[in-house]
N, C-alpha and C positions, 0 to 999 in steps of 0.2 A: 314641399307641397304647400298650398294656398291652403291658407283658414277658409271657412264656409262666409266669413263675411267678406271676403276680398271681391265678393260681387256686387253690383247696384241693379236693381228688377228694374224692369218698364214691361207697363201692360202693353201687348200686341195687338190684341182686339179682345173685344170682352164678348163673351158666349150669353146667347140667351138660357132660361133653363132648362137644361136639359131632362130629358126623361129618365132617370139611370132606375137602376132598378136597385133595389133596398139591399143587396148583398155586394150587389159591386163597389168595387173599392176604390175608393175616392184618389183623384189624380189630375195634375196640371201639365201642361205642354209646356217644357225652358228651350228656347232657342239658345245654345251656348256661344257666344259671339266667339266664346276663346278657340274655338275650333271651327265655327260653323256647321255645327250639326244640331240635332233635333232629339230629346228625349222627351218622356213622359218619367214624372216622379211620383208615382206612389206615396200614401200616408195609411199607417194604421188606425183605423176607425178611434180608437180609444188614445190618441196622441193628438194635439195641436200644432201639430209643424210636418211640414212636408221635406224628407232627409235626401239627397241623391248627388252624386256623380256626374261629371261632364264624361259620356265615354271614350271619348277620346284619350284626354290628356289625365283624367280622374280627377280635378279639382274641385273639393266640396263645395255644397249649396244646401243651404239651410231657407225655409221660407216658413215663420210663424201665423199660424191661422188667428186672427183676430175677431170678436163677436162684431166689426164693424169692417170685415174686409170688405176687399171686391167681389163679384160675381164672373169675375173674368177665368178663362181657363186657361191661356196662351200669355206664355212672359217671356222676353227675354229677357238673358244673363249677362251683362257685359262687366268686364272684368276691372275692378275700380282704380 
């Protein structure tokens, strides 16, 4: 199985801000190139990095939240 770094991001388009509401839980759109399918990944409020699965094939993806990220919400994965 593939390390969570065997993938390189690119932002797909970058989202204005959204209005979420203060319980909902934070999450970004990965387009997985290695399959061509589409998830959404989940983070837990009190963690700095978004963990998740290509569903298809299962290969991890790791994506660290930085205090100077994007504002983007859609990425794709493509496979390095």
């Amino acid at each position: 199985m593939a390390e969570a770094s065997d993938y390189r991001l690119d932002v797909v388009s970058s989202a204005e801000e959204a209005s979420v509401e203060s319980d909902a839980r934070p999450w970004i759109g990965i387009h997985f190139e290695c399959c061509g399918v589409y998830a959404r990944v989940y983070r837990r409020r009190e963690e700095r990095q978004y963990l998740g699965r290509c569903p298809s094939c299962g290969r991890a993806l790791r994506v660290l939240v930085r205090a100077d990220g994007v504002k983007a919400k859609v990425f794709r994965a493509r496979p390095a």
